[in-house]
N, C-alpha and C positions, 0 to 999 in steps of 0.2 A: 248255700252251695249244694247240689245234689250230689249226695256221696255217691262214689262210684259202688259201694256196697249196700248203701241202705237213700235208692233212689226216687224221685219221683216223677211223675208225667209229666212233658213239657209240649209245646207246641214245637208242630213242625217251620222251619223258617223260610223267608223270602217266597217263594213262587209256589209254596207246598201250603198249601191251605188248610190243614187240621190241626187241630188241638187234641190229645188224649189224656185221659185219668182213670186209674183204675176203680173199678166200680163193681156190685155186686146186683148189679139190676140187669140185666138182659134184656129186658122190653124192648130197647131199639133194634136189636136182632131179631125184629119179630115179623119180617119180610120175608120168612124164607130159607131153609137147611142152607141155601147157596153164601147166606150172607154171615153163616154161623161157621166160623172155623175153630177148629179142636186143636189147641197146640197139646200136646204131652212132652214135659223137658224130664229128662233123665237125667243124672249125673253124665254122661257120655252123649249124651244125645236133643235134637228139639223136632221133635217129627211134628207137621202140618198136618191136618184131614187135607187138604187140596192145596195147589201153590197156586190159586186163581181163584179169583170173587171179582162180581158186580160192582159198579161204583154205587155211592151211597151209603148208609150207616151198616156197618160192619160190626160184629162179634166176634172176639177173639176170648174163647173160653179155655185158660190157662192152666191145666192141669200137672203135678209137679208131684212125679213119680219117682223123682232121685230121694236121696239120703241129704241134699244138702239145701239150703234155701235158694230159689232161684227168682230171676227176674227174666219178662221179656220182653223185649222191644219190636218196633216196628221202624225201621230208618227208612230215608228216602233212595233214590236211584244208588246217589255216594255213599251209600253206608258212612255217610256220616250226619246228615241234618236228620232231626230226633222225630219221628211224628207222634208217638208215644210207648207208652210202657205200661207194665203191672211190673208193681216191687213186691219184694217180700213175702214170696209165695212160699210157704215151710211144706215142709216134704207132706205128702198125702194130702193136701190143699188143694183149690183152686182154685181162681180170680177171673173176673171176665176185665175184659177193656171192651170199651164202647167208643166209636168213633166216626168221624164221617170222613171216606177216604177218595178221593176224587181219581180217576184212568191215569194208568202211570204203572212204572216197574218201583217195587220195594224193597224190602231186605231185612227179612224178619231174623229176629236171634234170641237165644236162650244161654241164659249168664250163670251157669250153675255155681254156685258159692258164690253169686254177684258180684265177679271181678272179670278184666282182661276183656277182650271182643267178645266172646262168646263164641257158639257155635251157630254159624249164620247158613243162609239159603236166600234161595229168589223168591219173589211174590209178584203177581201180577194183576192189577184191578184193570179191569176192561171197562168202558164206559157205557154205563148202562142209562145214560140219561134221566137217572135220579139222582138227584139231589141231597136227598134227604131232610130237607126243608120242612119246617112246618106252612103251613098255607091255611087259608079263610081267613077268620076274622082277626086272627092273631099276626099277620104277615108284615102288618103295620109293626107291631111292639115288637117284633123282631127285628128290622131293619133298625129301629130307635134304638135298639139296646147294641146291635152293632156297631153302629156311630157311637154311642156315645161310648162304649168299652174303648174302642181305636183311640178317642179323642184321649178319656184315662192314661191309658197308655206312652199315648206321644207325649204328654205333662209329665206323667212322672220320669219321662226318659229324659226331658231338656231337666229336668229338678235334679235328676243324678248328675247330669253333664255341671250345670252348677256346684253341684256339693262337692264333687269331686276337684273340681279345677280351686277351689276354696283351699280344700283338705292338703291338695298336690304343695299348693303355694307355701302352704305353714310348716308342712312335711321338709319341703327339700329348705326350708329358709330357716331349717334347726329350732322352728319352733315347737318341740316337743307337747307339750298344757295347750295351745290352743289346735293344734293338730289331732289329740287325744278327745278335745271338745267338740270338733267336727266329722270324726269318725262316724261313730252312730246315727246322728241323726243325716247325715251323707248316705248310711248303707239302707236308710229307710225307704228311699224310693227302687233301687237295687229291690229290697225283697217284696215291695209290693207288687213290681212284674214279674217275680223271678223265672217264673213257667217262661215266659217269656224270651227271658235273656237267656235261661241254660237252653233253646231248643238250638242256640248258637253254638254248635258242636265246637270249632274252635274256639269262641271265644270265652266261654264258660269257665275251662278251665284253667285261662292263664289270670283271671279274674278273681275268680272266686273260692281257687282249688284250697282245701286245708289241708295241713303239713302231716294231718294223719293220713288222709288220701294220699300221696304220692306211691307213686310207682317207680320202680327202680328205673336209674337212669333220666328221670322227670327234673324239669326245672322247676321250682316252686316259682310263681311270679304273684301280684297281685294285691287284693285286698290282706288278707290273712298274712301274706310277709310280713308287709308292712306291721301290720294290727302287732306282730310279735316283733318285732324291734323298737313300736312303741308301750310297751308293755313286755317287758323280755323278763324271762325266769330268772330266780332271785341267783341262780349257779348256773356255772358253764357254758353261757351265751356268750357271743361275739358281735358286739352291736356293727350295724352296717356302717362301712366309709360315707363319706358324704358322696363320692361319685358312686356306691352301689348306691344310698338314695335315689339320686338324681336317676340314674337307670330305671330303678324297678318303679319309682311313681309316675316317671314319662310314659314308661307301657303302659300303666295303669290310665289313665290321661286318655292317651292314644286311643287305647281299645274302647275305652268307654266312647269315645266321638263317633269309633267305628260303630260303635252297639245303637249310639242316637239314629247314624245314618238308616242302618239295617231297619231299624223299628220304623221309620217313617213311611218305610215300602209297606207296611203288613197290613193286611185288612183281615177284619175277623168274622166267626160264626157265628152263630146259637152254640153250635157244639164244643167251642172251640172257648167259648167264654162259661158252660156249666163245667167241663174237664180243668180248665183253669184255674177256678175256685177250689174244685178238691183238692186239686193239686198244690196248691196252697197251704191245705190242713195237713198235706201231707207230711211236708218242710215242715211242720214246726212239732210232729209228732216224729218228726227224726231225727231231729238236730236238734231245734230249738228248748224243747221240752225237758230234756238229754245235757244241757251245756256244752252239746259241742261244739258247734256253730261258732262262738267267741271265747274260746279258751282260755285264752291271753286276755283279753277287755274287760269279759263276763260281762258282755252288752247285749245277752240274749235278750228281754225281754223287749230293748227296740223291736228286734228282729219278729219276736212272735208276734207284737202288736202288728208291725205293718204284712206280715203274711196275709195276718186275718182282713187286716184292713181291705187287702186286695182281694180274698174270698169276697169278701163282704160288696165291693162294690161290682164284684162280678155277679153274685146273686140278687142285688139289689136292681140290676139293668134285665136280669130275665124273670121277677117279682111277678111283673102283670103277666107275662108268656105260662108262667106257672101256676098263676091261681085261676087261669082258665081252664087249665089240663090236668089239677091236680092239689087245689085248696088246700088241703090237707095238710100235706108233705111244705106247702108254703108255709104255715102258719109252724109249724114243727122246727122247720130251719131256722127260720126268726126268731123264735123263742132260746133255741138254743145258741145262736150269734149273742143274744143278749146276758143267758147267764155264762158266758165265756166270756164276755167283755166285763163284766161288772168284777170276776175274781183279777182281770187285769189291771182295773183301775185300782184296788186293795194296794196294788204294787209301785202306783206312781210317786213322785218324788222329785217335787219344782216340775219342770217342763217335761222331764223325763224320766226314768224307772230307776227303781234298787238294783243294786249290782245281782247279778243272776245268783251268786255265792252265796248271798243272802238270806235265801229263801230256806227253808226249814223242809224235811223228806215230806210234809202232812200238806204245804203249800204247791210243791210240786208236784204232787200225787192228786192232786185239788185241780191244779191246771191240766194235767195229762187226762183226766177223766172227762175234763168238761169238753176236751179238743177231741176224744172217743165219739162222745157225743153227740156233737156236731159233725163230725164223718160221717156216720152213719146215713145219716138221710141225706147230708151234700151227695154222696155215692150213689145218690139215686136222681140227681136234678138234672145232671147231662140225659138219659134215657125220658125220662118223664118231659123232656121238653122237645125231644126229636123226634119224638113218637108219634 
């Protein structure tokens, strides 16, 4: 789930064709003062350098002169579909997003202390009939890796729509053990697209929202209700009726068919599958890493596996795109997908993982460093391939 406080980049949805992640490379800003915009967020404030840029790959260099940590986004016309973000900008910092942003009106905002709307404005990209495509030899392996990302995608969304409709049946039919068995490996395909599913501004958070997220006046719905009435604190819980069941896993049900439908509209980028993949590392260096993702379950380490999972097959579709543009940094990212994967397998246990509780402060300091790691040069694979 993308904490409304500690969040990460998501693609934009349905008709809005970007994916963003925040990134420390700037290279694809490298068209041009026009296509580099200066955000400065204040505690009170998110002043633009200009409320207009070129279509094509865009710079948003995040600078964060308040007292508090802040985040910025980039939404669509509605101020509400998500085209992307930089999190966790700490005061005197600053973060670039990299992005490729097609003509259209936006609605940029700065979340001082990372909560509530923010302080928003208008943006406007004008179309400038770039693209920001790569072209020559590589035009082929980018089209390839576009298909086959989409293809990923639409399987892991009918795999969700299964596991859940599984989970719903045992849930509402009081089967508590085989409902608690189907949980995890049901939310595996959930966090492999999750950039995905949260750029679904509604639907993110009746899905996925946790009970530490909420905002006053919020209905909790979702995975995590549930997850906590199947697993409910040892004092002071009220386990749910059987018609609040039947309510909260019918939405749950529902939304998910609606989330299948949504994903089978979306076609994707180059840029929109390297922001993906960080965005990925992101989630599991803010949730998962942390236990708070499964509070109640302590099913984190499903969840980080299949993050990675989906980094991994997002970087594995732009592999060739990248070791023409940039060897190096390929060979870098691989290495470190693999000694991140090997400290995960340490963790496995029959078909699936140790309880996250399990782990000792030396093992999970072991895993948060190797996910460091691998950030670093992913934060560099969306600019290095649009370049």
């Amino acid at each position: 789930m993308k904490h409304p406080r500690i969040a990460a980049a998501v693609v934009a949805a349905l008709a809005l064709p970007a994916m963003a992640a925040c990134t420390d490379n700037s290279a694809a800003g490298s068209g041009g003062d026009d296509r580099t915009i200066h955000v400065t967020s204040t505690d009170d404030g998110c002043e633009l350098s200009t409320d207009n840029a070129p279509s094509g790959n865009l710079v948003y260099q995040v600078q964060n002169d308040g007292s508090q940590v802040t985040e910025f986004y980039l939404y669509g016309k509605d101020g509400l579909r998500i085209v992307g973000e930089v999190e966790n900008v700490g005061p005197g910092l600053s973060r670039n997003l990299v992005l490729n942003v097609p003509a259209g009106h936006y609605v940029p905002a700065c979340k001082p202390g990372m909560k509530g709307r923010g302080i928003r404005s208008h943006f406007t990209v004008t179309d400038s009939g770039g693209k920001g495509a790569v072209s020559g030899a590589t035009r082929q392996q980018v089209a390839q890796a576009n298909a086959q990302y989409r293809s990923y995608v639409a399987d892991q969304a009918e795999r969700l729509l299964a596991g859940t409709k599984a989970f719903v049946a045992a849930y509402e039919a009081g089967d508590d053990a085989k409902a608690r068995a189907l949980y995890a490996p049901a939310r595996v395909h959930w966090e492999r697209i999750e950039p995905v599913a949260e750029s679904f501004g509604d639907l993110d958070p009746r899905m996925d929202l946790r009970e530490a997220d909420l905002e006053q006046g919020q209905t909790w719905t979702g995975w995590h209700r549930l997850e906590k009435d199947l697993w409910p604190p040892r004092s002071g819980y009220r386990p749910l009726t059987d018609a609040q069941r039947t309510t909260y896993a019918d939405r749950l049900l529902a939304d998910t068919k609606t989330l299948n439908r949504r994903i089978a509209t979306l076609s994707f980028s180059v840029d929109q599958i390297g922001n993906g993949a960080k965005s990925l590392l992101d989630e599991v260096a803010n949730g998962k890493v942390t236990g708070e993702e499964e509070i109640w379950s302590h099913t984190d380490l499903y969840d980080f596996q299949a993050n990675v999972d989906g980094a991994r097959v997002a970087f594995e579709g732009l592999r060739p795109v990248l070791h023409e543009k940039d060897p190096a940094l390929e060979t870098k990212i691989r290495q470190r997908f693999a000694e991140l994967q090997r400290l995960l397998d340490r963790q496995r246990q029959g078909s699936g993982f140790v309880s996250y509780d399990q782990l000792s402060t030396a093992q999970v300091k072991q895993l948060s460093d190797a996910v460091n790691a691998l950030s670093e040069p992913l934060s560099r694979l969306t600019a290095a391939v649009t370049v």
